[in-house]
C-alpha positions as CSV (number, residue, x, y, z in Angstrom):
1,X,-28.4,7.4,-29.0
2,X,-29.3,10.3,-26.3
3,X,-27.8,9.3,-23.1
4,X,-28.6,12.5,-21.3
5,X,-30.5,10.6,-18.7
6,X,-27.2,9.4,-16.9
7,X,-26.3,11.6,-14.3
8,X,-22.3,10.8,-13.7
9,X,-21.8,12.8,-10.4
10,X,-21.6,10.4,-7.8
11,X,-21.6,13.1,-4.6
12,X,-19.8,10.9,-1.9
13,X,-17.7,12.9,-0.1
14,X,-14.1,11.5,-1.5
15,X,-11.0,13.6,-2.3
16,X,-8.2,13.4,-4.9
17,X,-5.9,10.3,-5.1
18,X,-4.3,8.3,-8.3
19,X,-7.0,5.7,-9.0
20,X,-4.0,2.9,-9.8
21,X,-3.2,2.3,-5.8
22,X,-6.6,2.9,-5.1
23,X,-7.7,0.2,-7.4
24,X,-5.2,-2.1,-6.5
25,X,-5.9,-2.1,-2.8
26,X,-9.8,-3.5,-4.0
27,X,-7.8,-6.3,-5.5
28,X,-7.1,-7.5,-1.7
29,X,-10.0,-7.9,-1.3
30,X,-10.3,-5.4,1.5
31,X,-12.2,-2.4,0.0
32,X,-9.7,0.2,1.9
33,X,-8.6,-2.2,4.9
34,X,-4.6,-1.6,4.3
35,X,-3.0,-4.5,6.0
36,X,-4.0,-7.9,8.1
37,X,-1.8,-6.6,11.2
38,X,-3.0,-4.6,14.2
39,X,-4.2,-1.0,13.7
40,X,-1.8,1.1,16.2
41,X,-4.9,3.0,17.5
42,X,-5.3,3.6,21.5
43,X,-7.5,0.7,22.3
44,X,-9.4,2.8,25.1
45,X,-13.1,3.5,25.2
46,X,-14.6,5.8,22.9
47,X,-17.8,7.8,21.9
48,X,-20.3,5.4,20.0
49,X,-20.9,6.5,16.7
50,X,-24.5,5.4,15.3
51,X,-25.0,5.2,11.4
52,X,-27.7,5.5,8.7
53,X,-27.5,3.7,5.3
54,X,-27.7,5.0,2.5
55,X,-31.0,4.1,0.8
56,X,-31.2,0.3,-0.9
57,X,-31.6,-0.3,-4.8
58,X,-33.2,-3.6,-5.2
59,X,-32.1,-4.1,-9.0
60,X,-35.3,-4.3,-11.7
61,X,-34.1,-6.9,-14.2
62,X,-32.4,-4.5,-16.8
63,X,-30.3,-3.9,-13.9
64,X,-29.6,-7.8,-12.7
65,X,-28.4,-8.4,-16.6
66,X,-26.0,-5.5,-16.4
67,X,-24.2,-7.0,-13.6
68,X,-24.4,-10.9,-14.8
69,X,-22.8,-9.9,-18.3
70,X,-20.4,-7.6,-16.4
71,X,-19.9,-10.6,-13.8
72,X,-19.1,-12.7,-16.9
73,X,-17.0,-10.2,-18.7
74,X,-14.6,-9.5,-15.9
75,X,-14.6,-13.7,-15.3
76,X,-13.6,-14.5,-18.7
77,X,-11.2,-11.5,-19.3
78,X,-13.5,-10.5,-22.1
79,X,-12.2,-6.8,-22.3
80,X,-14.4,-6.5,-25.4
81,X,-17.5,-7.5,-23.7
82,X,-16.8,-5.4,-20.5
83,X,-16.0,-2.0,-22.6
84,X,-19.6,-2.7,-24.3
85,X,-21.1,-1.9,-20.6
86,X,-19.7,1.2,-20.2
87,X,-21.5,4.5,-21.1
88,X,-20.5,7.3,-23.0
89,X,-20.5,9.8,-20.5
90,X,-18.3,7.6,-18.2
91,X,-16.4,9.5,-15.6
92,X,-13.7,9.7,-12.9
93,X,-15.0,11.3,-9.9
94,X,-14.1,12.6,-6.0
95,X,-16.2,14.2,-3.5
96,X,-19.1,14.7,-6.3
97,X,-16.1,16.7,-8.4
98,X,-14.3,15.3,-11.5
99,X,-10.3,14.5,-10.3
100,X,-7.2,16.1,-11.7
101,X,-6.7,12.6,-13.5
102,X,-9.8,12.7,-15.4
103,X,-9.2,13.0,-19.2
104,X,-11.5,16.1,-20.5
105,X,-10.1,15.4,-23.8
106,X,-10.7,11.7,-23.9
107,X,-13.8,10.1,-24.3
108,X,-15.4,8.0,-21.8
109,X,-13.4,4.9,-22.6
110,X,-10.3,5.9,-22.5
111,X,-10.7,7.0,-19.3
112,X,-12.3,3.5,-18.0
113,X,-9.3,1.7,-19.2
114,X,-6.7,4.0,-17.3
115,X,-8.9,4.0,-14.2
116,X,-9.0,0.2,-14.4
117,X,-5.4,-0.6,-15.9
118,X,-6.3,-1.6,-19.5
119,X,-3.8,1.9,-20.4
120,X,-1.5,4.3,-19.2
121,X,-2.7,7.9,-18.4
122,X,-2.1,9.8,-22.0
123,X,-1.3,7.1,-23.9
124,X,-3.0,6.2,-27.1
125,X,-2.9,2.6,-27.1
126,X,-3.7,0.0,-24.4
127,X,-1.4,-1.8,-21.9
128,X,2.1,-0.4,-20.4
129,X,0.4,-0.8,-17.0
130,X,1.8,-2.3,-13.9
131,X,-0.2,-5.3,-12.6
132,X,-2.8,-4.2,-15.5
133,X,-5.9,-4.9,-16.2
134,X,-7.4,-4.9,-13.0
135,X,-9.7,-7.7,-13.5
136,X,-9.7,-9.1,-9.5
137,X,-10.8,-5.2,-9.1
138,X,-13.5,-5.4,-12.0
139,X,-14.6,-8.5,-10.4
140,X,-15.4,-7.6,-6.8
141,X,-17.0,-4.7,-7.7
142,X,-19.4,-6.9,-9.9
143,X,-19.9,-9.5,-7.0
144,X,-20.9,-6.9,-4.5
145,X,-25.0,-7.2,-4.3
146,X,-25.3,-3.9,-2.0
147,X,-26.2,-1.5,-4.4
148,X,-27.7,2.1,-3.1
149,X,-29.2,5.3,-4.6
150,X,-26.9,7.9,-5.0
151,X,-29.7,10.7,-5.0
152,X,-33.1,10.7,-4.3
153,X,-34.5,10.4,-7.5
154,X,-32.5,7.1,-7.6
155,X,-31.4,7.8,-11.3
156,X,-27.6,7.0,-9.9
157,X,-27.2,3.4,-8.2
158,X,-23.5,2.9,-7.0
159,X,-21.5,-0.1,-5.5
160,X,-21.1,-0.8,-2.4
161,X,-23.5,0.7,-0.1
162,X,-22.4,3.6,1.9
163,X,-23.0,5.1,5.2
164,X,-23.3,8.0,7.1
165,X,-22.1,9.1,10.8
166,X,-26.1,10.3,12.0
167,X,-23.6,12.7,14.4
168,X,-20.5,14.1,12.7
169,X,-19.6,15.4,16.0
170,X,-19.5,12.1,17.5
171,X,-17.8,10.4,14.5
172,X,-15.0,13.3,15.2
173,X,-14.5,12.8,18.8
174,X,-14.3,9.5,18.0
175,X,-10.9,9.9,15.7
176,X,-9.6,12.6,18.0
177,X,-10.1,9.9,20.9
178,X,-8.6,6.8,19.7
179,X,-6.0,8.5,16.3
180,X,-3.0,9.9,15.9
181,X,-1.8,12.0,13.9
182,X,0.9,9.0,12.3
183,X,-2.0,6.3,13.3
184,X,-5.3,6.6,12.0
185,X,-8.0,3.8,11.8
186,X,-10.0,2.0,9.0
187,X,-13.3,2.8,9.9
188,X,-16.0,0.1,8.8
189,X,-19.8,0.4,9.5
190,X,-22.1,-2.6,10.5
191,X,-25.3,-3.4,7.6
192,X,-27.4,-4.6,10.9
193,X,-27.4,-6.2,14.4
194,X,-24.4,-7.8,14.6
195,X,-22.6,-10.4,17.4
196,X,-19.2,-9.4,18.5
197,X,-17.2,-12.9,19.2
198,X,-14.3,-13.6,21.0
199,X,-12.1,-15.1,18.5
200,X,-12.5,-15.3,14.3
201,X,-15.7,-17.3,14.1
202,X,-16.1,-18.1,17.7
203,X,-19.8,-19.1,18.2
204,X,-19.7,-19.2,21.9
205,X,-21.3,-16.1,24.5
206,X,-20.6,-12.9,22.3
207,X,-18.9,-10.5,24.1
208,X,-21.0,-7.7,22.6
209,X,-23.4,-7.2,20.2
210,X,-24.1,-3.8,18.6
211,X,-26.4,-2.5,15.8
212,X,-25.9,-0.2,12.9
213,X,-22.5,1.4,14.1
214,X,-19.0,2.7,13.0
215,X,-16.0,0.3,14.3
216,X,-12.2,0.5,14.0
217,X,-10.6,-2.3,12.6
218,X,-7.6,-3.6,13.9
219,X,-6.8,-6.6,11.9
220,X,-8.2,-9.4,9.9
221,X,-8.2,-13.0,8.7
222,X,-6.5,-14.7,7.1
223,X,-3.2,-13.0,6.6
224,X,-1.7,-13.0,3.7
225,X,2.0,-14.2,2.8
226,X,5.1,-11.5,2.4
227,X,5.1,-10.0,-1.0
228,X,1.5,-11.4,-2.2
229,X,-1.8,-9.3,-2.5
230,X,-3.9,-9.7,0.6
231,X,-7.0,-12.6,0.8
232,X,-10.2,-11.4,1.1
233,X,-10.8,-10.9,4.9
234,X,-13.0,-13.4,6.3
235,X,-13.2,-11.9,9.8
236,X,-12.0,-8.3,11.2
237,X,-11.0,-7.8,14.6
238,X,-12.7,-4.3,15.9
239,X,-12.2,-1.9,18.6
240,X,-16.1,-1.7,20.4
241,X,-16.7,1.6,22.1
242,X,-16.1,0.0,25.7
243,X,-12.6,-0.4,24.8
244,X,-12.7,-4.2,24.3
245,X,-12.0,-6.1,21.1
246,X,-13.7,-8.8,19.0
247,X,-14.5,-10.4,16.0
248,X,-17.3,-10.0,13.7
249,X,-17.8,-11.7,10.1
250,X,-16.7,-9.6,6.9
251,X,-19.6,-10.2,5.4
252,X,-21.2,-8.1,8.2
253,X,-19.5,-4.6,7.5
254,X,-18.2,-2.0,4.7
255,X,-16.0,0.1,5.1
256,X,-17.0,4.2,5.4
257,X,-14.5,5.0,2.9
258,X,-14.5,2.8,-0.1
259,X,-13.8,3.1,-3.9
260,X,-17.4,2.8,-5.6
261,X,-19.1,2.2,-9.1
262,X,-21.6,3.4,-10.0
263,X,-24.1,2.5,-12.9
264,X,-27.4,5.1,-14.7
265,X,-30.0,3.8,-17.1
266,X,-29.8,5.9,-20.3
267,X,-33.4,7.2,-22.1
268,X,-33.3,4.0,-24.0
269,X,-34.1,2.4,-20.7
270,X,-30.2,0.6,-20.9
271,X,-28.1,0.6,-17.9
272,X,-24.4,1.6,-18.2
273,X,-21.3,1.6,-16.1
274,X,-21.1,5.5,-16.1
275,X,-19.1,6.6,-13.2
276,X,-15.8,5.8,-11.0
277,X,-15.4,7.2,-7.4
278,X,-12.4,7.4,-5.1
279,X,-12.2,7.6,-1.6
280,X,-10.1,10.6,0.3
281,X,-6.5,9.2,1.4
């Protein structure tokens, strides 16, 4: 079958880091946020840094059974049926570039299952892998719904939707402002108008709202207990650029620098899971 319709190079502006601890950090269920305690950022105003989103994919229904039988793949544990989604020219990606990881002499398989913990890097047969397969991993990326174009001919769709500063300028005041060079922030973006409250789910007088934005994040909620993977954040507590702090809903932001899947319809109109991307550490 000709596949030569997929086009693996994501393009997002990531750089080179083992995929394993990258991985892994999805399975908190924080897409990038390291830790549920405070950020040790200068809580002091800062320049506001406006964002633009990357482009939408509303899924056509090829699409929306691609994700339900890789929903229900990475549910059951079905490593069988989850390997049948993934495309021949499958690759392992950062900033647009294939990684020093990536497996020229393997094929597209192989290196699926060491990206996602099915088998060690250079090994010919599967498992051997700490905390592998990563199935919570597998399975958040199929529950995310905010799917985008990776190019504007929209032959790439990736996983979750991404963001861009619309000033880079702004976005690096912004770090030199509030960072350190031992402290740096998770940076999240807002999808839309969002209230700021003053507590985790607070549904009193917000104390701010703001639109489509970058925000520091200092913490979430719920914490997780010593020596467990993290819960999914419910809430995050951000730094607003008056220098105040609140609390928005997790639902309402990604972060600007997330690990991303991305999927390409081949010429037989089939879509496949065709490329993995890492975010710069």
């Amino acid at each position: 079958m000709d596949h030569s319709d997929e086009n693996p190079r994501p393009g997002l502006g990531v750089g080179p880091v083992h995929a394993a601890a990258l991985v892994l950090s999805f399975i908190a269920g924080t897409l990038g946020l390291a830790t549920g305690a405070a950020a040790a950022v200068k809580k002091i105003p800062y320049p506001e840094i406006k964002v633009k989103l990357n482009e939408a994919y509303v899924p056509d229904p090829k699409f929306q059974a691609l994700i339900a039988s890789f929903a229900a793949a990475a549910a059951q544990k079905n490593a069988q049926a989850l390997f049948a989604l993934v495309g021949p020219t499958f690759v392992w990606t950062s900033g647009g570039s294939l990684t020093d990881e990536f497996d020229l002499g393997r094929d597209a398989l192989h290196n699926f299952k060491v990206v996602f913990g099915f088998r060690a890097a250079g090994a010919d047969a599967d498992g051997a892998v700490e905390n592998g397969p990563f199935w919570d991993a597998l399975a958040a990326f199929a529950e995310d719904k905010s799917y985008y174009k990776a190019f504007d001919s929209g032959k790439l769709i990736c996983s979750p939707i991404g963001a861009n500063a619309v000033d880079e300028g702004v976005l690096e005041q912004a770090h030199n402002k509030i960072e350190t060079a031992n402290d740096q922030a998770d940076w999240y973006f807002t999808l839309g108008d969002t209230a700021v409250a003053k507590t985790p789910g607070d549904r009193g007088l917000p104390v701010a709202k703001v639109g489509q934005v970058a925000l520091p994040v200092l913490s979430t909620v719920p914490v997780g207990e010593e020596g467990k993977p993290a819960p999914p954040p419910a809430f995050l507590e951000v730094l607003l650029p008056s220098g105040k702090t609140g609390w928005i809903p997790a639902s309402a932001a990604k972060p600007l620098a997330a690990e991303r899947l991305c999927y390409a319809k081949t010429t037989a109109g089939e879509w496949k899971i065709v490329a993995y991307d890492q975010p710069e550490q």
